[in-house]
N, CA and C atoms as an extended XYZ file, in Angstrom:
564
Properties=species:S:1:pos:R:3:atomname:S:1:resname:S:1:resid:I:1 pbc="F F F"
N       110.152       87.971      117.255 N   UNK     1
C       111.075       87.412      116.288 CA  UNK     1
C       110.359       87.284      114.944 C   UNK     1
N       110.650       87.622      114.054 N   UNK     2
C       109.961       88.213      113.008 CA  UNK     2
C       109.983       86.670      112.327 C   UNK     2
N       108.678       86.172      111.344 N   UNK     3
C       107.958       84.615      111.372 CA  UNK     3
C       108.155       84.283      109.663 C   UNK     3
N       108.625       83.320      109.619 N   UNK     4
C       108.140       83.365      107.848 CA  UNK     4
C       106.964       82.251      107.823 C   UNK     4
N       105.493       82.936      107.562 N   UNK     5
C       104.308       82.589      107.284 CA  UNK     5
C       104.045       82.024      105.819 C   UNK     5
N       103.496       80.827      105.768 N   UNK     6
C       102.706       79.927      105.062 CA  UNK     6
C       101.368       80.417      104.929 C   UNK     6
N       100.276       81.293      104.384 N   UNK     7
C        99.038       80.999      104.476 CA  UNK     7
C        98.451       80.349      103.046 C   UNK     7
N        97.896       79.113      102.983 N   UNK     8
C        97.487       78.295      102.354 CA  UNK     8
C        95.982       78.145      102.320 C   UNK     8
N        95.250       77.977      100.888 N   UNK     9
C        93.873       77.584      101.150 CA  UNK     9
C        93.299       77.644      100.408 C   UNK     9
N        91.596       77.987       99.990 N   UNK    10
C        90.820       77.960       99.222 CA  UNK    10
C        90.792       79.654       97.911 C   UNK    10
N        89.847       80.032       97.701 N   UNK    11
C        90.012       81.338       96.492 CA  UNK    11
C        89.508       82.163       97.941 C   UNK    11
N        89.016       82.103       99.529 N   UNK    12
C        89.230       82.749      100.411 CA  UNK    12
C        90.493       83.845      100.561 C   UNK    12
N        91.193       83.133      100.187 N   UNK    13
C        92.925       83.274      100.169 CA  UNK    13
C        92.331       85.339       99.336 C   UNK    13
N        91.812       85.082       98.416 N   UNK    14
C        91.980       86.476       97.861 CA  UNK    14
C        91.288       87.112       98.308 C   UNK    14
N        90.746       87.251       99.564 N   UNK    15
C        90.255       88.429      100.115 CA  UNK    15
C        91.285       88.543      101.428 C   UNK    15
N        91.632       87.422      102.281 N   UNK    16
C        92.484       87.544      103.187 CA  UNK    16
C        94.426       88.120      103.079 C   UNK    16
N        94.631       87.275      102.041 N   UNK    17
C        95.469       87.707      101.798 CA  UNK    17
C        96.233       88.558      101.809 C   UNK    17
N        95.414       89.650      101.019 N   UNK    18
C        96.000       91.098      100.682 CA  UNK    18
C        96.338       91.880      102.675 C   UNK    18
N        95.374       91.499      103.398 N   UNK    19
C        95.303       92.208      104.775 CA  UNK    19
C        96.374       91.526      105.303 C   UNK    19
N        96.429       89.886      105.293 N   UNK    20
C        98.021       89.467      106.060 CA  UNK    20
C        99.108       89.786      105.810 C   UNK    20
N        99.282       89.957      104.057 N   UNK    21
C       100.299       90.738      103.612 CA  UNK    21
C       100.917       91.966      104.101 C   UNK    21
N        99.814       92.968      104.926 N   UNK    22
C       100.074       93.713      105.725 CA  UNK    22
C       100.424       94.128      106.922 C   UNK    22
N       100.034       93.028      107.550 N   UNK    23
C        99.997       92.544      108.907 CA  UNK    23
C       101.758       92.087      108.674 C   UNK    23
N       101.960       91.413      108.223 N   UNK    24
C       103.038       90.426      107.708 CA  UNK    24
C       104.469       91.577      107.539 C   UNK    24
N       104.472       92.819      106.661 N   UNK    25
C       105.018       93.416      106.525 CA  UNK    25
C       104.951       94.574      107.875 C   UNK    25
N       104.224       94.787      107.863 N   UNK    26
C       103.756       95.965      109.152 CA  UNK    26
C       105.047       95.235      110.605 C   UNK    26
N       104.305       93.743      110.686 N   UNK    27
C       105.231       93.168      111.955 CA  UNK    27
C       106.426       92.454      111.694 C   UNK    27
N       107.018       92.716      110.292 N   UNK    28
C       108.450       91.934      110.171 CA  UNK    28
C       108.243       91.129      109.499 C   UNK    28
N       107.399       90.294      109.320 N   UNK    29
C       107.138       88.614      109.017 CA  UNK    29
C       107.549       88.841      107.156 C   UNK    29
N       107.733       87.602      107.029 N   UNK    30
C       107.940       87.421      105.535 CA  UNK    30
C       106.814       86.100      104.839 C   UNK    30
N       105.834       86.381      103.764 N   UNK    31
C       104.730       85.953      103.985 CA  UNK    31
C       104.611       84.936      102.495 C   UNK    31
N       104.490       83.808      102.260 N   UNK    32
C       104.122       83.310      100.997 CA  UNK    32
C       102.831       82.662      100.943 C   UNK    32
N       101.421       82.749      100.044 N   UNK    33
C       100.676       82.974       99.558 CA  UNK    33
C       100.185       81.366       99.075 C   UNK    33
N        99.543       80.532       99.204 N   UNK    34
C        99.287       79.775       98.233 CA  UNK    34
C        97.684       79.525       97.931 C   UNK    34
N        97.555       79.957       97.147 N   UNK    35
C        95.851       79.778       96.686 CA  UNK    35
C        95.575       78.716       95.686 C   UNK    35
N        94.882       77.797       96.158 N   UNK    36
C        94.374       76.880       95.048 CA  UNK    36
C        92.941       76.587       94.964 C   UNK    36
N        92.350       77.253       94.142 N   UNK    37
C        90.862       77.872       93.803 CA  UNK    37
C        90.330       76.222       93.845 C   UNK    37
N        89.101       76.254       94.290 N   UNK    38
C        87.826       75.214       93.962 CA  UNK    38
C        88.489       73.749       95.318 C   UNK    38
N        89.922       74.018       96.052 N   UNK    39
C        90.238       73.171       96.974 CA  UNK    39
C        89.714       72.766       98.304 C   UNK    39
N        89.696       71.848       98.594 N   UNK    40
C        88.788       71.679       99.897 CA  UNK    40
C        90.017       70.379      100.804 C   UNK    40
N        89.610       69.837      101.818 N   UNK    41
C        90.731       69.350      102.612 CA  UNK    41
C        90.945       68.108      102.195 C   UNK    41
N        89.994       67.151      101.489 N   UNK    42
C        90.542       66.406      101.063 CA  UNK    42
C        90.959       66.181       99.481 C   UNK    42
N        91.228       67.863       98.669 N   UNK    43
C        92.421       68.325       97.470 CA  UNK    43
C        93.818       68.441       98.359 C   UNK    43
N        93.834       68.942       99.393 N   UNK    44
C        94.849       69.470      100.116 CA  UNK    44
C        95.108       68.227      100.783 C   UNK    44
N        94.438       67.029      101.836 N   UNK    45
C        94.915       65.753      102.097 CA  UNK    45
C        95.230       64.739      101.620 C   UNK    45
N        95.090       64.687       99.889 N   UNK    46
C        95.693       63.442       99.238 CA  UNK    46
C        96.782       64.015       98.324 C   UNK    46
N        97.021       65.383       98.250 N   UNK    47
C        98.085       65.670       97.666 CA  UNK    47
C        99.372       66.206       97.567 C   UNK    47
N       100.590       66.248       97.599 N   UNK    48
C       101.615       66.511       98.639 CA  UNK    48
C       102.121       68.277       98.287 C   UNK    48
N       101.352       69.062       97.628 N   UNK    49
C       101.511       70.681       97.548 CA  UNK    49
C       101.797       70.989       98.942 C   UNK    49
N       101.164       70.328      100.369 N   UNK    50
C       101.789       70.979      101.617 CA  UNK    50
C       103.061       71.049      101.690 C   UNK    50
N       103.179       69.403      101.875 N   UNK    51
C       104.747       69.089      101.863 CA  UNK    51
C       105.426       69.673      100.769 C   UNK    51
N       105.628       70.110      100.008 N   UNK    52
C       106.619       70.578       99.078 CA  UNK    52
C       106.536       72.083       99.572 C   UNK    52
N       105.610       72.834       99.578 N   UNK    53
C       105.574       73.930       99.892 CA  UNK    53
C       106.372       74.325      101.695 C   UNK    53
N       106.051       73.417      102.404 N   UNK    54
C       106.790       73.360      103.743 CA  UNK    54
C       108.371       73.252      103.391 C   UNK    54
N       108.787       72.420      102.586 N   UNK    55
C       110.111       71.961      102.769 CA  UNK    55
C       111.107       72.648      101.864 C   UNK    55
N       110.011       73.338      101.062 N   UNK    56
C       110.966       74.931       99.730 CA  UNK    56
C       110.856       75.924      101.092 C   UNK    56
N       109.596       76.415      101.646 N   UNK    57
C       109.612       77.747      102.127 CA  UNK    57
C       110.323       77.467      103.727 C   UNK    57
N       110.247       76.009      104.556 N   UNK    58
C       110.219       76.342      105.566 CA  UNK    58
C       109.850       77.332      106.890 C   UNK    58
N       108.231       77.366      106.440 N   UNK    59
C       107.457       78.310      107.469 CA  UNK    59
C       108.301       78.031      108.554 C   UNK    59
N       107.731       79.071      109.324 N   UNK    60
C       107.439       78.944      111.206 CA  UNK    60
C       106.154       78.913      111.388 C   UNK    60
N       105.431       79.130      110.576 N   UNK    61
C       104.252       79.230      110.709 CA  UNK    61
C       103.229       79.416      109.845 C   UNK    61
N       101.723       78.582      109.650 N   UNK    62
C       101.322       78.621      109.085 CA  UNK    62
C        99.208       78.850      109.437 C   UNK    62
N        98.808       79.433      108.137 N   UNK    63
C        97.748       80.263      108.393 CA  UNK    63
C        96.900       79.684      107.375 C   UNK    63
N        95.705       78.497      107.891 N   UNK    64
C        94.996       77.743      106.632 CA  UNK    64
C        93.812       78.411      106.744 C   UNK    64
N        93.025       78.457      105.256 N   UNK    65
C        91.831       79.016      105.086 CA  UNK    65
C        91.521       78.060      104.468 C   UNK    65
N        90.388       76.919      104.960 N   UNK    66
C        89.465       75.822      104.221 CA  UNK    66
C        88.124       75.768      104.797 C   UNK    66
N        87.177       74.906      104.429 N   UNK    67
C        86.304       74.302      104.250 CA  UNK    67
C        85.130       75.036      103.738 C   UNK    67
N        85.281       76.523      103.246 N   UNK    68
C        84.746       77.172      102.470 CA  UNK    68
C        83.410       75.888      101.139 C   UNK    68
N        84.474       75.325      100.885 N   UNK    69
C        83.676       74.343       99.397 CA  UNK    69
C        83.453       72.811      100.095 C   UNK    69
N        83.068       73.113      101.899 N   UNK    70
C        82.916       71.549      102.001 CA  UNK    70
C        81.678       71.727      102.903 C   UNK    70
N        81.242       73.191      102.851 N   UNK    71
C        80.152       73.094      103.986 CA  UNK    71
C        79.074       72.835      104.090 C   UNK    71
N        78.943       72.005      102.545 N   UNK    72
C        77.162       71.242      102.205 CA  UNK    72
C        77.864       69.939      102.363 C   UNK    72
N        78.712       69.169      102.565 N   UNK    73
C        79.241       67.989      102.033 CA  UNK    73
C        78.442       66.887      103.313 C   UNK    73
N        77.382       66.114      103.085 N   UNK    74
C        77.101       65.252      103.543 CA  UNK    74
C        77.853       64.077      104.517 C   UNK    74
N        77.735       63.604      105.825 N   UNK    75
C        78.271       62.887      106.445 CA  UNK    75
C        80.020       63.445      106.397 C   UNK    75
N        80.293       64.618      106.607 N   UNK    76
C        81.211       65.382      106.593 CA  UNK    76
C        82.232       64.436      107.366 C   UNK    76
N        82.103       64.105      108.473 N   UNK    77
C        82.897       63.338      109.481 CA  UNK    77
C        83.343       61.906      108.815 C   UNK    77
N        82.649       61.516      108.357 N   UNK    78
C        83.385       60.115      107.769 CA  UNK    78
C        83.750       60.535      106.447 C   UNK    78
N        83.369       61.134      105.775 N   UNK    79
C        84.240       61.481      104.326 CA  UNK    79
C        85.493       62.323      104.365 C   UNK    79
N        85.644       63.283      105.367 N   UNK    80
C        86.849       64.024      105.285 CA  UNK    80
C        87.634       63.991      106.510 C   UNK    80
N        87.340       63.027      107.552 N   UNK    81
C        88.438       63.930      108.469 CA  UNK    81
C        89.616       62.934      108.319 C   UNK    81
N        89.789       62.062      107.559 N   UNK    82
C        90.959       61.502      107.001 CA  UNK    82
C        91.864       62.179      106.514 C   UNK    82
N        91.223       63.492      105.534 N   UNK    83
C        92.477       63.910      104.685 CA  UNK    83
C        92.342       65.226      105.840 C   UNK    83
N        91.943       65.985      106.757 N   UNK    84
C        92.266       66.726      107.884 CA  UNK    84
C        93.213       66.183      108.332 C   UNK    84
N        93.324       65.141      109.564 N   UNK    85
C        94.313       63.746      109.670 CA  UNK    85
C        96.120       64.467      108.666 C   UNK    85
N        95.694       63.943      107.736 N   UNK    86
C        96.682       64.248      106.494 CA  UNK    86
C        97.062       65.314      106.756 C   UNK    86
N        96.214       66.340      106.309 N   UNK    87
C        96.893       67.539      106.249 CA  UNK    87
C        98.348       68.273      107.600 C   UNK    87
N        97.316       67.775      108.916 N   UNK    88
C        97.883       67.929      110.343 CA  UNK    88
C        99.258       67.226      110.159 C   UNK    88
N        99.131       66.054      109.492 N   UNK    89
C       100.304       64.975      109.469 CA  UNK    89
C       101.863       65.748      108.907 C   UNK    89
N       100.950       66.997      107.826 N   UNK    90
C       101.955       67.383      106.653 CA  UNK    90
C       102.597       68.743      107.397 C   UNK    90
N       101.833       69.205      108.637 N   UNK    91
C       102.216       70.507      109.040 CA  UNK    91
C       102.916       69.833      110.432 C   UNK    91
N       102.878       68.727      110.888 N   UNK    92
C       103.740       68.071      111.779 CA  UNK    92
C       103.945       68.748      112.993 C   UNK    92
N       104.794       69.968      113.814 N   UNK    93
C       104.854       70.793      115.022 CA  UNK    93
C       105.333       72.252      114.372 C   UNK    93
N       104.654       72.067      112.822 N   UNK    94
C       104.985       73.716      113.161 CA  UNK    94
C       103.624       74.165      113.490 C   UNK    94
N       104.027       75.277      114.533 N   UNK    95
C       102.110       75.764      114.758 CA  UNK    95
C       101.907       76.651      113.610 C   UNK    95
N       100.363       76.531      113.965 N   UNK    96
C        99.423       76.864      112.800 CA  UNK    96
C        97.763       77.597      113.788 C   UNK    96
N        97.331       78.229      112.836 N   UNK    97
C        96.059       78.544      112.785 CA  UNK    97
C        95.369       78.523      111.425 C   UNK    97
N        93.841       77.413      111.833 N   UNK    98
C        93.304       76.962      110.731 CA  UNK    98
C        91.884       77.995      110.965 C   UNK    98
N        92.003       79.002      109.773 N   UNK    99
C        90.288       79.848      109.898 CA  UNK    99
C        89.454       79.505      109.413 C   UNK    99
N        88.287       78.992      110.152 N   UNK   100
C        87.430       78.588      109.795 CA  UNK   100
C        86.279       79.237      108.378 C   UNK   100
N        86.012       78.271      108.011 N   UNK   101
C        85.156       79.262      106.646 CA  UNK   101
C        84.039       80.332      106.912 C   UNK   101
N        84.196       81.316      106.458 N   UNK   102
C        82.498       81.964      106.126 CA  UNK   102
C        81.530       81.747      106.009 C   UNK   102
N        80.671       80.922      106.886 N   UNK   103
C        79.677       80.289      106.349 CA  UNK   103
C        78.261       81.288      105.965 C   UNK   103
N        77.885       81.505      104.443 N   UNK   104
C        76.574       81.848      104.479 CA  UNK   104
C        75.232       80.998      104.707 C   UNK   104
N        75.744       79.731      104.901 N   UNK   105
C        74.380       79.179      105.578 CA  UNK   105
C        75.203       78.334      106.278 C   UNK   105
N        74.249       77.576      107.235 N   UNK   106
C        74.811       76.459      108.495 CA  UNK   106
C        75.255       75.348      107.297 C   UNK   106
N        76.335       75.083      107.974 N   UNK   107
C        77.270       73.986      107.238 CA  UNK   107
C        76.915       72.920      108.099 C   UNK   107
N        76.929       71.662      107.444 N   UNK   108
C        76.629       70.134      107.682 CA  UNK   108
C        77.989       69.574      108.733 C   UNK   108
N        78.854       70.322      108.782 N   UNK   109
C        79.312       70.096      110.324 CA  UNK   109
C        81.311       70.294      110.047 C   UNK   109
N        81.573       70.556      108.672 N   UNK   110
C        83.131       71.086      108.447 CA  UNK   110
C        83.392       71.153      109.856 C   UNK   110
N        83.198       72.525      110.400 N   UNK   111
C        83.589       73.456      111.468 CA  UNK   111
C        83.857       72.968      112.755 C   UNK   111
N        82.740       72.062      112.964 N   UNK   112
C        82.874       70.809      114.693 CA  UNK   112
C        83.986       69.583      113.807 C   UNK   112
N        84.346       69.109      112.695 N   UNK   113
C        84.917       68.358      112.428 CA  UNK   113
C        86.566       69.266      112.371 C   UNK   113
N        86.963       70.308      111.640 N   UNK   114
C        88.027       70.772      111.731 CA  UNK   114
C        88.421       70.871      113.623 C   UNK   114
N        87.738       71.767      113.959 N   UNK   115
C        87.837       72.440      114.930 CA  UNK   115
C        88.245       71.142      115.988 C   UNK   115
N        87.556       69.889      116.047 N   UNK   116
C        87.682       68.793      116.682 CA  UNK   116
C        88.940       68.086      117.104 C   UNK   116
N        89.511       68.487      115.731 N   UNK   117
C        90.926       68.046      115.264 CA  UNK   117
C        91.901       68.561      115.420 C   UNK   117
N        91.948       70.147      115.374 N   UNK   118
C        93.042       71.280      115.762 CA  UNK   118
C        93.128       71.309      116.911 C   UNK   118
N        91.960       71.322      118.034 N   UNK   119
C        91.303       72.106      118.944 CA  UNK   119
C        91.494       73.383      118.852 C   UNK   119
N        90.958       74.048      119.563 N   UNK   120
C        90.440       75.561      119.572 CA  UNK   120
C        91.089       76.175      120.112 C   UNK   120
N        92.629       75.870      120.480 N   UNK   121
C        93.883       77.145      120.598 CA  UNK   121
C        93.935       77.158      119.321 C   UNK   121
N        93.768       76.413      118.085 N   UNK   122
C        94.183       76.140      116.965 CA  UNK   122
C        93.240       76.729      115.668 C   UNK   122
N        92.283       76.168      116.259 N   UNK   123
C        90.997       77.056      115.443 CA  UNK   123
C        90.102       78.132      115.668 C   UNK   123
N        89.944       79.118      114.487 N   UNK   124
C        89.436       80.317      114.560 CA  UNK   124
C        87.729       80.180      113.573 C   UNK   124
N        86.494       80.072      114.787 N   UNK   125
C        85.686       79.785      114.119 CA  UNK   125
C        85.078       81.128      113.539 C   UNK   125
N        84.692       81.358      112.428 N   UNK   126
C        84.418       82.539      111.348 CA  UNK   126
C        83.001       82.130      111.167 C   UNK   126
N        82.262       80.877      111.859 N   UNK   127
C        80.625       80.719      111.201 CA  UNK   127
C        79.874       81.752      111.925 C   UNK   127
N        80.134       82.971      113.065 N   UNK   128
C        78.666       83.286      113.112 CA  UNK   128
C        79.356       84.696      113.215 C   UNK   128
N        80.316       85.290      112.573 N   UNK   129
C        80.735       86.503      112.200 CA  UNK   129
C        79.789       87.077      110.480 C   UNK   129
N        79.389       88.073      110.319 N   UNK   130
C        78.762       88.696      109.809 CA  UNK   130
C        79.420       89.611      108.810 C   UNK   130
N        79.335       88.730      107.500 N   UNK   131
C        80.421       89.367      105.930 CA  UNK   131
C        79.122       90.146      105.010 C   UNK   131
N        79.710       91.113      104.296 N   UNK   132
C        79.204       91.541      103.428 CA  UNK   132
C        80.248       90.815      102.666 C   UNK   132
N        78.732       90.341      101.407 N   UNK   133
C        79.782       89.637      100.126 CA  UNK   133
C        79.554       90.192       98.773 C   UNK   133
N        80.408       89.001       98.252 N   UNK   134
C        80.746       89.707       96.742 CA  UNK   134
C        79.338       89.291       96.088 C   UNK   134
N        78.736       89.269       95.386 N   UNK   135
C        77.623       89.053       94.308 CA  UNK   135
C        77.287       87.233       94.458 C   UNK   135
N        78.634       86.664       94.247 N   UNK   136
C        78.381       85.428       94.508 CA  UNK   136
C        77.206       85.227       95.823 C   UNK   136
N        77.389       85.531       96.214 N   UNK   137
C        76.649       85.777       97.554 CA  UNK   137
C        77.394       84.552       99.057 C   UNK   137
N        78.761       84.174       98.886 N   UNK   138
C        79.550       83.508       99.453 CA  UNK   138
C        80.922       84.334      100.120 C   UNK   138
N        81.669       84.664       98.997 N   UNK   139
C        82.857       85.417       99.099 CA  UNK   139
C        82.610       86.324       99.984 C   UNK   139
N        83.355       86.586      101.305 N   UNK   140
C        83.108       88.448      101.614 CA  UNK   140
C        84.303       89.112      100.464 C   UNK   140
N        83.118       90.342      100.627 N   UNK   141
C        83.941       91.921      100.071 CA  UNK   141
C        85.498       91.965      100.443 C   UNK   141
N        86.661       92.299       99.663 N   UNK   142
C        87.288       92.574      100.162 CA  UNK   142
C        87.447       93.128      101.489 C   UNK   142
N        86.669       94.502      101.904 N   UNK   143
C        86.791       94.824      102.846 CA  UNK   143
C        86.489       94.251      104.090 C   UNK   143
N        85.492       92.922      103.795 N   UNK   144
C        84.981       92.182      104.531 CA  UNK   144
C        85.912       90.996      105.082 C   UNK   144
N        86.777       91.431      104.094 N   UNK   145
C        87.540       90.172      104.461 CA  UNK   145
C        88.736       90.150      105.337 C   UNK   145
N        89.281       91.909      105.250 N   UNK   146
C        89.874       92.868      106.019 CA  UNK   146
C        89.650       92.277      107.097 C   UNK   146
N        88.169       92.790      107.745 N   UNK   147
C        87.811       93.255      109.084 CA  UNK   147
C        87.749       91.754      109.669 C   UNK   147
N        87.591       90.589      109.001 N   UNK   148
C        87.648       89.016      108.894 CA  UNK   148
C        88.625       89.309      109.287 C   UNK   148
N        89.623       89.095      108.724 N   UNK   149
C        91.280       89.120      109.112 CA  UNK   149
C        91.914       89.418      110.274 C   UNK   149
N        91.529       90.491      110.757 N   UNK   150
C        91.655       91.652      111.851 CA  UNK   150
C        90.790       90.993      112.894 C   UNK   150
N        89.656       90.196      112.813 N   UNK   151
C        88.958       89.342      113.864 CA  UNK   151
C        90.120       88.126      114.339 C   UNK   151
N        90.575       87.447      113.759 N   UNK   152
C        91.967       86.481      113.547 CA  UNK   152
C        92.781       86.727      114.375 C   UNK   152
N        93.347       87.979      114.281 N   UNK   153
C        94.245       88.657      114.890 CA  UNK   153
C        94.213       89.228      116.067 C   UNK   153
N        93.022       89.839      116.238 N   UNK   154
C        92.629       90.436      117.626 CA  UNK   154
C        92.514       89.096      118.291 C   UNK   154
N        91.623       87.643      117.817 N   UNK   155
C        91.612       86.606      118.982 CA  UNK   155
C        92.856       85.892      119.442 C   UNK   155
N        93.620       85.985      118.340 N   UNK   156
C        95.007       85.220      119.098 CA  UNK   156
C        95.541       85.264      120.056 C   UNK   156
N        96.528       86.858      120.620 N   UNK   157
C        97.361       87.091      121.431 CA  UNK   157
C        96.393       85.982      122.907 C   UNK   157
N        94.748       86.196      123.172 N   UNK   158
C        94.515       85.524      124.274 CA  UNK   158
C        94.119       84.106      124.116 C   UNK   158
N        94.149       83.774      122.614 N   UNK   159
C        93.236       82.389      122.736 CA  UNK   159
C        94.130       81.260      121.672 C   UNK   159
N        95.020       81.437      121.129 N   UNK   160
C        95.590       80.849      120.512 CA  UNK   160
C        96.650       80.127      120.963 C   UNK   160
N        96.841       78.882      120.566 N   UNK   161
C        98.223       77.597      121.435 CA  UNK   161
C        99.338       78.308      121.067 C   UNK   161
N        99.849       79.106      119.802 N   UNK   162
C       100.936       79.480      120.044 CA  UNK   162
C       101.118       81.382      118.700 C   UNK   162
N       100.546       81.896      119.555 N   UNK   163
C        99.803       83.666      119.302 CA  UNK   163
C       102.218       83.792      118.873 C   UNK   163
N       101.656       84.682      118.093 N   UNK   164
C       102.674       84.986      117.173 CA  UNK   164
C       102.578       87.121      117.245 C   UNK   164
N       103.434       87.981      117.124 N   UNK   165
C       103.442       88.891      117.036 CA  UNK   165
C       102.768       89.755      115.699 C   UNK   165
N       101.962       90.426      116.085 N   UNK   166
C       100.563       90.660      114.741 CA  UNK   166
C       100.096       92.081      115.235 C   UNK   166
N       100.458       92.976      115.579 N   UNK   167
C       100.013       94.335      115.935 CA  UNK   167
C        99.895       94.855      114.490 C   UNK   167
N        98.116       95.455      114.753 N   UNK   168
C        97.211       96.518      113.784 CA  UNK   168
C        98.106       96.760      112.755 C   UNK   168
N        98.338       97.044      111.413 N   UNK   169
C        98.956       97.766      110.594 CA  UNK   169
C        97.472       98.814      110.681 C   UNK   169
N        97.791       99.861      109.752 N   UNK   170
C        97.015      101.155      109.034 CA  UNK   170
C        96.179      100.540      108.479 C   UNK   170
N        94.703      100.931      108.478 N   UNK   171
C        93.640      100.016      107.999 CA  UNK   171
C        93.853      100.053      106.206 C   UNK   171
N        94.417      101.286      105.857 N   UNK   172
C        94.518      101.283      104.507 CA  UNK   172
C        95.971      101.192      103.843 C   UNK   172
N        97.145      100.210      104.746 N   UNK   173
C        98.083       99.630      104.227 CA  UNK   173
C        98.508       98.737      103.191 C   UNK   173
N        98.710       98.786      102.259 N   UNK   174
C        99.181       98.119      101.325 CA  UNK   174
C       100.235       97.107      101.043 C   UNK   174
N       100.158       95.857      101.250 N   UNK   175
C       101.261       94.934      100.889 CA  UNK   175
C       101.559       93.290      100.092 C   UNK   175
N       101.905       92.772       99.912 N   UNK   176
C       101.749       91.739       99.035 CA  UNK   176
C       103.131       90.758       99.633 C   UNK   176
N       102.475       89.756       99.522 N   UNK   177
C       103.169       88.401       99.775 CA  UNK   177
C       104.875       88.733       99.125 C   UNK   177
N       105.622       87.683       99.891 N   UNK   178
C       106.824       87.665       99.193 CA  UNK   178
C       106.640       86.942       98.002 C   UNK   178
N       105.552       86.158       97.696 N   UNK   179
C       105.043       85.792       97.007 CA  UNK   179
C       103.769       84.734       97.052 C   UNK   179
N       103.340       85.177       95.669 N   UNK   180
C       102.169       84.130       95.431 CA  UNK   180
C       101.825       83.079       94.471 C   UNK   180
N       101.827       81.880       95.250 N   UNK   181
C       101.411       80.432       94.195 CA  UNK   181
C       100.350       80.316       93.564 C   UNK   181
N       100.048       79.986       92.739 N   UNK   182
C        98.368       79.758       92.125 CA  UNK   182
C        98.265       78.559       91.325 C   UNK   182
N        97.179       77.759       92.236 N   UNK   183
C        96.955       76.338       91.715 CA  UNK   183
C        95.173       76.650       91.248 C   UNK   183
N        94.958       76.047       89.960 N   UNK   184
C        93.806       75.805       89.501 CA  UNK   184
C        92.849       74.791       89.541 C   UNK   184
N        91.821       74.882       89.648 N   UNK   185
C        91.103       73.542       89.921 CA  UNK   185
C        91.271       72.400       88.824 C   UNK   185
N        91.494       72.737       87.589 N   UNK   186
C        92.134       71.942       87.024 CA  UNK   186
C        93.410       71.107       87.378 C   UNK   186
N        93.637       70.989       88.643 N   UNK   187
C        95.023       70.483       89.288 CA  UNK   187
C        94.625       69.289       89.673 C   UNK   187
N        93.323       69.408       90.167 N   UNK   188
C        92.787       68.907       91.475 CA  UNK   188
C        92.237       67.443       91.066 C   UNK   188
């Protein structure tokens, strides 16, 4: 049954994106985009962009990319899993899959704190998958972010609480959101 997808999240969003967009079109789905650069879970847990964005688009489903900008953050567990908490609060029973960040170095514990919270039909951990990146030396490569994507997808159908229809598009398919939001860190 073809899904209208939410994927929401950090400037991650622009390498993933472009590949769900494909995925998205390839399997029916109708896909909206929201990127809000420099965000981390508690930009996204004290502020109501979920909820508004849930209750204009009415996902079935939704696809978060965070903790990218929280994976040095000290005493991680008592500073953020409040606005995690939040966020879960704002996505209520629609299912979701939350992908875990890219980590280029071991993170101070995001990943056991998200992951804790979703559980792991829910979460897709991305820390010990292997990106070529952009210069930043954080971002993967577009293409990296592809084959990222396509890791997502291949784990669902067996490991995910509620696996959604996502068969391969053409590795060099082209497609774009029904649309895309763009929030600046100046928001935040």
């Amino acid at each position: 049954m073809p899904k209208t997808i939410l994927l929401i999240g950090d400037s991650m969003l622009d390498g993933l994106s472009p590949r769900m967009s494909a995925y998205a079109e390839f399997n029916g789905h109708k896909l909206y985009s929201v990127i809000w650069y420099s965000s981390t879970t508690e930009v996204w847990g004290t502020r109501d962009k979920l909820r508004h964005y849930i209750g204009t688009l009415k996902p079935d489903y939704i696809f978060i990319s965070l903790g990218g900008n929280e994976l040095f953050v000290k005493d991680i567990k008592e500073k953020r899993a409040k606005y995690v908490d939040n966020i879960l609060k704002d996505i209520g029973n629609i299912p979701f899959i939350w992908i875990g960040p890219p980590n280029w170095k071991p993170d101070t514990g995001i990943n056991d704190l998200v992951c804790s919270k979703v559980g792991n039909g829910r979460f897709f951990l991305s820390r010990d998958l292997t990106f070529e990146r952009k210069k930043d030396g954080a971002h993967p490569t577009n293409a990296s972010a592809a084959v990222w994507l396509d890791s997502v997808m291949r784990w669902m159908p067996g490991h995910a609480e509620h696996p959604i229809k996502m068969n391969v598009p053409p590795a060099d398919m082209k497609a774009r959101p029904e649309r895309i939001f763009i929030h600046q860190p100046s928001e935040i």
